[in-house]
N, C-alpha and C positions, 0 to 999 in steps of 0.2 A: 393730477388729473390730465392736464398736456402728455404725461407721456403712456398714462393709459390711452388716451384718445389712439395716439401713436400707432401703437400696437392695434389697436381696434383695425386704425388702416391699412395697415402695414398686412395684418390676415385677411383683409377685405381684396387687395389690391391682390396678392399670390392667391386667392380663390379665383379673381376674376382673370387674370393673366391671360392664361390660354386663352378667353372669349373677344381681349382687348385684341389679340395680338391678331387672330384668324380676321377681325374684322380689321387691320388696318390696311394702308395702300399699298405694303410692298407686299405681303401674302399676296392679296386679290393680282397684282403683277405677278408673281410667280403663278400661282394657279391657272388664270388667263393668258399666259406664255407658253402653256402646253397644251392651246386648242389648237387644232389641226386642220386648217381648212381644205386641205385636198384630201381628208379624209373624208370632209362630211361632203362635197362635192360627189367625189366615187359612188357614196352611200346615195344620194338623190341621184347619182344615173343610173343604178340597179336598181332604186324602186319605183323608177320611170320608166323601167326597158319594156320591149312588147313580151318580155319571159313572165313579167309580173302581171299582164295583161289590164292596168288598170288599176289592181285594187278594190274591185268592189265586193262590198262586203258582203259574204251569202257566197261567194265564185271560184272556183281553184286559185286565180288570181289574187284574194284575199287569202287563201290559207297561205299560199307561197308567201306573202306579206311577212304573216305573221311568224312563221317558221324564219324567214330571216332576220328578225327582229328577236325573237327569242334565242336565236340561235347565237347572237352577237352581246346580249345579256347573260347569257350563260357561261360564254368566254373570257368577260370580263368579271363571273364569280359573285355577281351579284345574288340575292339570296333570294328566291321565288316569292310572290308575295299573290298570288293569286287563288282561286278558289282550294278550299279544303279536299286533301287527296282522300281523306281517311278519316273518320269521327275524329279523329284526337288532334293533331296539330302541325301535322305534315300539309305545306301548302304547293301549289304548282304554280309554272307560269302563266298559267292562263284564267281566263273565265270567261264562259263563254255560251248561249243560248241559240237556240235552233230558227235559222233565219233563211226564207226563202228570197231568191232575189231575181228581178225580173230583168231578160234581158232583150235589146228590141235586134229586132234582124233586117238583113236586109231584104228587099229596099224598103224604104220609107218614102213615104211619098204625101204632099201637100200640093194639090191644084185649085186656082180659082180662075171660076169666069165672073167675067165683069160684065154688065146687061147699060145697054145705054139704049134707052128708048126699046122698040118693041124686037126691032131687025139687026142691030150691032152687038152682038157676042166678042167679045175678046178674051180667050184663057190661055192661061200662061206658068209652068211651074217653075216655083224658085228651087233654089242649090240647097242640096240638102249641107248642113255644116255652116256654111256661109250668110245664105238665104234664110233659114229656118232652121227648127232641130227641133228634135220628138222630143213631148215631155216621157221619160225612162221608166216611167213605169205607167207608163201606157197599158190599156191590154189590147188585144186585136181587133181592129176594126178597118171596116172601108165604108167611111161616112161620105154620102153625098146629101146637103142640107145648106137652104140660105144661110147669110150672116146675121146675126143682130150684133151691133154694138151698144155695149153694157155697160159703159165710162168706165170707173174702176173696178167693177165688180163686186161694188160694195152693198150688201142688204144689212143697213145698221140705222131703223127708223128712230132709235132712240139719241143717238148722234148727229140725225139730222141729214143720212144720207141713206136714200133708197134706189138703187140704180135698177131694178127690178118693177117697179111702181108702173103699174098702167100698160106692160107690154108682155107678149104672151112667148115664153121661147120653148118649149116643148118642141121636139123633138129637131130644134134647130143649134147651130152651130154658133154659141156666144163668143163675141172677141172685147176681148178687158185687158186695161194699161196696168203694167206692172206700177206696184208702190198703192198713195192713196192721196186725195186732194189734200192741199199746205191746208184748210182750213178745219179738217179732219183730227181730231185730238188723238184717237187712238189708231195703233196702229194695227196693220190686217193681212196675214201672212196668205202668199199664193193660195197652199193647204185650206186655209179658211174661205178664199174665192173659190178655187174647182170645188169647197162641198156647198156654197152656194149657188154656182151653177147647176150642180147634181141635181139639189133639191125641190133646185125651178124647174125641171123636165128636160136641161139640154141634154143634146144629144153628144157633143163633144164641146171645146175649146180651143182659142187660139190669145194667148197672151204675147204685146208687147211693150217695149219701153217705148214712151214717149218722147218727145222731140225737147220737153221741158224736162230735162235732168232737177231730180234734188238735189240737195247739199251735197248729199251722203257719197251720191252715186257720183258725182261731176268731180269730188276730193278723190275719187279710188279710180277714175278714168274708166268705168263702167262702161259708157258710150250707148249704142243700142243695139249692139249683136246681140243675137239670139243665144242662150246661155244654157247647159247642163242642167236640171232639176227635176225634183219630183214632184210629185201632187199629195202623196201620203208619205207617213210616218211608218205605218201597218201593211207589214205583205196583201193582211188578211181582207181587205179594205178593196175595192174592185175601183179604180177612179177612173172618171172621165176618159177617153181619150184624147189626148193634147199636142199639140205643136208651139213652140215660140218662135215668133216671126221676125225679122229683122226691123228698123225703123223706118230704112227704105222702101222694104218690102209694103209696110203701112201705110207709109206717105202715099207710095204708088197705087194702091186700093182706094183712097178717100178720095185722090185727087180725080181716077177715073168717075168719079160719080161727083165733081163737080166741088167739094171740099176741102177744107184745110183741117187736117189732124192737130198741128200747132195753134189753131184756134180755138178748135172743141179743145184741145185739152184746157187752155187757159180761161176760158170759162169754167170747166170745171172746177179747177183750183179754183175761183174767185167768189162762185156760187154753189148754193147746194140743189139748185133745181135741178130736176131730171133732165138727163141730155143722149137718154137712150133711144136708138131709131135701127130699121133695117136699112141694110148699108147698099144693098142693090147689090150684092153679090153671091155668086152660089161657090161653097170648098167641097173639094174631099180630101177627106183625110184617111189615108190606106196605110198603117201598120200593120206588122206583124211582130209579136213577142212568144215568150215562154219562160218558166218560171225555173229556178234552178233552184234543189233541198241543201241546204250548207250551214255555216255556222257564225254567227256573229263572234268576234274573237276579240277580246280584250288580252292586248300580254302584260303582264307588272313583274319588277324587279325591286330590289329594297337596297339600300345599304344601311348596314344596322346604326341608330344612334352611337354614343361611347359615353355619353356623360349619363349617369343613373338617374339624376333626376329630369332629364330631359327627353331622353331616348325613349321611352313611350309614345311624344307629340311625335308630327310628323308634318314632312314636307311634300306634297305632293306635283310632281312634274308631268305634265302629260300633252299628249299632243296627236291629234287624230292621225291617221294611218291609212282611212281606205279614200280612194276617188270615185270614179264615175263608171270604171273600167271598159270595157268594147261593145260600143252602143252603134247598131243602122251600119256596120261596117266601120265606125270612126271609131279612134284609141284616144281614149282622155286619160294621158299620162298623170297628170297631176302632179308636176315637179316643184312648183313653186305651193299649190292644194296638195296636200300637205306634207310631200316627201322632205320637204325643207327642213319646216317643224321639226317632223319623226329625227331629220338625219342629224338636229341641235339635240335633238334628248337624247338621241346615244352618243355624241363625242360630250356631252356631260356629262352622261352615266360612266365615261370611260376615263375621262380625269378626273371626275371626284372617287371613281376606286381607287386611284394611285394618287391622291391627296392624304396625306399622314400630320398630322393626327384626321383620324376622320371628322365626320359633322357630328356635331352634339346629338340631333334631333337626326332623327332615323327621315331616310327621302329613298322615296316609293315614285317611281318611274311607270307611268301610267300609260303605254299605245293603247290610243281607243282606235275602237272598228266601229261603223254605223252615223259615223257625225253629219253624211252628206243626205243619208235617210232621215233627221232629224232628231241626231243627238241621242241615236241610241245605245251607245257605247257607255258614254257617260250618265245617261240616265240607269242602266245596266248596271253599274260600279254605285251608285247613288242609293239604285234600292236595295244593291247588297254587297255593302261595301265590307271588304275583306280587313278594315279598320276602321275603328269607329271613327266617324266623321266628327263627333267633338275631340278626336285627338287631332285633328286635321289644323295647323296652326294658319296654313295658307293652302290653295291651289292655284297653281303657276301653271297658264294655259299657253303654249306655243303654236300659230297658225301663221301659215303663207308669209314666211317673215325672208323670203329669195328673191324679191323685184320692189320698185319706187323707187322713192327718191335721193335716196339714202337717209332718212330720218329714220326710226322708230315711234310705234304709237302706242301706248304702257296706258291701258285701262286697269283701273285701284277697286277695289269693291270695301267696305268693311274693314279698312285700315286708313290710315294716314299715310298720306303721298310722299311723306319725309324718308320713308327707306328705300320707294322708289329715286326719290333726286338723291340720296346719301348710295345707290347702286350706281347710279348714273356719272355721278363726279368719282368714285373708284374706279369705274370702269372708262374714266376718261371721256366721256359721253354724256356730259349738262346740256355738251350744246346740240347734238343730237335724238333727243327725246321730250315727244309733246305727252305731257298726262290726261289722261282723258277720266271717266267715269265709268259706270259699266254700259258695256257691249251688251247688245240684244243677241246675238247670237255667239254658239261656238260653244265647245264642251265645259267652257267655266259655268253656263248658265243652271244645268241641274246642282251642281256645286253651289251656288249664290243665292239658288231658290229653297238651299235648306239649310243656311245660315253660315255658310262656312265662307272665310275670306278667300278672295279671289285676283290674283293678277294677270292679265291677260295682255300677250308679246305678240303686235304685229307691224312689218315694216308699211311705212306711210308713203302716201304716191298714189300713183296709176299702177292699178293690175290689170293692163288691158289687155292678157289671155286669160283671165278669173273665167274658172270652168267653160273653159275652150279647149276644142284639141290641140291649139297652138302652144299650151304651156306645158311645155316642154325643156330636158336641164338643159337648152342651148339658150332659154331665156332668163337663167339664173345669174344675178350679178354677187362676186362672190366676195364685194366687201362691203354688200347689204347684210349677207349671211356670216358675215364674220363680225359684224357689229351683234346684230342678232345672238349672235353665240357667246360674245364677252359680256354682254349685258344679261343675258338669262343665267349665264354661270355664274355673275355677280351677286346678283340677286337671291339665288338658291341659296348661296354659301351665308349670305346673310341672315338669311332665314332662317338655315339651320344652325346658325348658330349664335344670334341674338339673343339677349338674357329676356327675364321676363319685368 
């Protein structure tokens, strides 16, 4: 019986070999000894240059994205994995849908007078970039219209906050704090405020951060600059006209009328009474845009699994691709949003082609377009994914992982955190990585919302160029990105090759 047992083991242990072996520490050394960090640098200063214009999705800018991105999958021979060329079973690298995308011009411009008593006018325009900055998909307008201030912009009487109650804003100019009061349970995305303002009759918007940082924002060094964004999801969708305003700029409006913004706001947080009022001020707000016919682009690449019973599941790596691109005259490079990312998924797509034996489990390299529109990339790939999504064993999300502190912050969805720390201590990095839980946003979230597990790679710190024109590759630290890049390789290779 002992030496049957024997033998039992003995064909147990040569079956599993190869899976013991790819998974132990000196493979993951060898594998992680040919990542290349002046490569993936190079790679985030060409898809930060003014040649790429940005990135944004819908804009030549984004096609050239994606063409360089394909172009560098192709070379490393990975095997297309994108929509169907032909009824039968020839794939390309792309997939992709017809996406218009709006772009603001110049000038843009935000002025307010300030009324003090019957005879004192004072108007004043802040800097556009520094001061203020259009919300991007704006459409054209030149609003002149008092202020009302609207707390947080929140119409949700069943939660106990109505910031709408009792005042009349038709055809005036609402200003609402970014985020939502601590004592508010749910949470309430800009998109959800500008079509509450819509619906009350304003005529435009001006949103800023408050003097009271959350958690969220005070750990990522958010601060109160006025930031990149949209209002909608949908080209087709006509929003608001919008500006965001700096905190000073804020400060400086309440105080001329006699107020403190850091006190209404901490009322707000504390209470849910209404603390909506007109603010004694007249904006205008003068954009101009236009709308550009182009293509949402998703690229995908594959390396095929090797092990037959495995190589069906799959590993999915992805990592969005487009930014904000040439808005009001400014360029939002987007080098640490998300050329970082992008520049970690191809020096992995390019050492796991030249890793022999390959991955058991076939890994499908995912650049999404549309993540800064609202995840349209990845909702894109979700409703018609090129693999069934129950073969999908994980998706491993890569964002802005080029600036902070040097830690890492590894959100787990629908797995156990134990392959995350067992990547961590391989990749020399226990003491380098906080685990978190899932992320409200970023392209793992279409992934997470239809059951498929999810890990999501972002460096921890202050992003204090996060969708600014400041982030740019001279603000990449490049052994944030070279942690970034030993731990996401680690991770993959785990993945693809862990038993079941």
């Amino acid at each position: 019986m002992r030496n049957y047992l024997t033998i039992i083991q003995l064909i147990a242990f040569l079956l599993l070999w190869p899976f013991t072996r790819v998974l132990g520490a000196d493979q993951i050394d060898e594998i992680t000894h040919n990542i290349n960090l002046n490569r993936m640098l190079r790679d985030i200063e060409s898809l930060s240059s003014t040649e790429l214009e940005g990135r944004q999705a819908g804009t030549a800018g984004g096609e050239k994205s994606a063409k360089f991105v394909m172009k560098r999958l192709k070379h490393l021979e990975l095997v297309p994995a994108g929509e169907r060329t032909t009824s039968r079973t020839n794939l390309s690298w792309r997939q992709q849908h017809p996406h218009a995308a709006t772009k603001l011009l110049e000038p843009a411009m935000a002025e307010f007078t300030t009324v003090q008593g019957t005879l004192k006018h004072t108007t004043f325009s802040p800097k556009l970039g520094f001061d203020f900055s259009p919300i991007l998909d704006s459409p054209s307008a030149n609003i002149l219209a008092p202020v009302i201030f609207v707390g947080y912009g929140i119409d949700d009487p069943a939660h106990g906050v109505n910031d709408y109650e009792g005042i009349d804003v038709h055809n005036r100019i609402v200003m609402f704090l970014r985020g939502k009061p601590e004592h508010h349970s749910t949470w309430v995305t800009h998109e959800e405020k500008e079509q509450t303002a819509r619906r009350h009759g304003a005529a435009g918007f001006i949103t800023l951060t408050g003097p009271i940082l959350n958690r969220y924002d005070a750990r990522r060094g958010m601060g109160q600059a006025p930031l990149a964004m949209y209002s909608s999801s949908s080209a087709d969708e006509r929003p608001l006209p919008g500006v965001w305003i700096s905190g000073q700029v804020g400060d400086t409006l309440f105080t001329s009328q006699g107020r403190s913004l850091r006190n209404i706001q901490a009322q707000l947080n504390k209470h849910s009474n209404n603390h909506s009022f007109e603010l004694g001020i007249t904006a205008r707000l003068q954009l101009e845009s236009k709308q550009e016919s182009g293509s949402l682009i998703n690229v995908l690449g594959a390396i095929p699994g090797r092990d037959p019973l495995l190589r069906d599941e799959m590993v999915i790596v992805g990592a969005h691709r487009d930014h904000f691109g040439k808005q009001a005259g400014q360029l939002f490079a987007g080098a640490d949003d998300n050329a970082s990312g992008t520049a970690v998924l191809l020096e992995l797509a390019r050492v796991l082609t030249k890793t022999k034996p390959g991955p058991a489990r076939t890994i499908v390299f995912i650049s999404f377009d549309g993540e800064e529109r609202g995840l349209l990339g990845s909702k894109l790939y979700v409703s018609q994914p090129t693999h069934p999504l129950k073969k999908v064993v994980v998706m491993i999300n890569i964002d802005h992982v080029g600036v902070g502190n040097g830690k890492l912050t590894v959100g787990i969805t629908r797995q156990s955190k134990a392959i995350g720390e067992q990547s961590a201590k391989l990749a020399d990095l226990s003491e380098k990585i906080h685990f978190y839980g899932f992320f409200p946003g970023g392209d793992h979230v279409p992934f997470f919302e239809s059951g498929v597990p999810t890990i999501t790679i972002v460096s921890s710190g202050k992003h204090s160029h996060f969708h600014q024109p400041s982030d740019t590759a001279e603000t990449i630290h490049s052994e944030i990105l070279q942690k970034a890049a030993r731990y996401a390789l680690t991770l993959t290779w785990l993945q693809a090759n862990q038993r079941p």
